[in-house]
N, C-alpha and C positions, 0 to 999 in steps of 0.2 A: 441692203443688208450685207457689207462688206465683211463684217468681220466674221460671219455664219459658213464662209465659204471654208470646205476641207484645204488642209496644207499641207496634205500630203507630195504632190507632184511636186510642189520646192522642198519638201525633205529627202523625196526620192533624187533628185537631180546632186542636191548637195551630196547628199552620201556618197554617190556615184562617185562625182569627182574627187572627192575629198579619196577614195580609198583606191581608186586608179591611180594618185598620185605617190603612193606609197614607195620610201626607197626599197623596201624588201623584196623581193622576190621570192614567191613561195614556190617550194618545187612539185607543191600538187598541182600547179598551172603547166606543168613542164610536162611532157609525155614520157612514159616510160622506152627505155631501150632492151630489143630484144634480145639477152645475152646468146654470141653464138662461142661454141665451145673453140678450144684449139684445132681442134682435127676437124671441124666443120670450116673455120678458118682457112688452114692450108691447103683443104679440096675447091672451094672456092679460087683463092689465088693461082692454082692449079687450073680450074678448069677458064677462070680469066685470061691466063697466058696463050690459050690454043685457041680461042679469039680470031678474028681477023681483022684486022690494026682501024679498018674502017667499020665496026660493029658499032650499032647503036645502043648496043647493051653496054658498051664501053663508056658511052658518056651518061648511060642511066643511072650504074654502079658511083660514077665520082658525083654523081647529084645527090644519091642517097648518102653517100660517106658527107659530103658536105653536111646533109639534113644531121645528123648523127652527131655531128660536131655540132651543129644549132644547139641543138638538145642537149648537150653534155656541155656546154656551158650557159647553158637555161638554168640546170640544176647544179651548176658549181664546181664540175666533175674537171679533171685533167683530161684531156686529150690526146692518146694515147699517141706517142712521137712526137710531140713539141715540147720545145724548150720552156724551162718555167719562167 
């Protein structure tokens, strides 16, 4: 009794595929960015400077700016200091 069988798992597969392939990019897929203010900003770069040039927080901070930069162009965003 072939044809009695449910078809759902071949519609659930097709779907799948079909809408992963999608050129759009929606930006609810994207994570939100934590806005930090200007003066939260320049105490940060601030307290990055007084550092010691071999910190590991120094290569955690350019990991997180990279993720940042992921993300703001996930969602379509400029990058703040680059050329357009």
């Amino acid at each position: 009794m072939r044809c009695c069988r449910p078809r759902w798992p071949l519609t659930a597969v097709l779907t799948l595929l079909l809408t992963s392939c999608s050129p759009e990019i929606s930006s609810r897929a994207c994570p939100r960015l934590v806005p930090y203010s200007p003066q939260q900003q320049l105490k940060a770069a601030q307290e990055l400077r007084v550092l010691p040039v071999d910190a590991e927080l120094r290569t955690m901070i350019a990991d997180y700016k990279l993720t940042r930069d992921q993300i703001r162009i996930c969602r379509g965003e400029p990058i703040p200091g680059s050329r357009p």
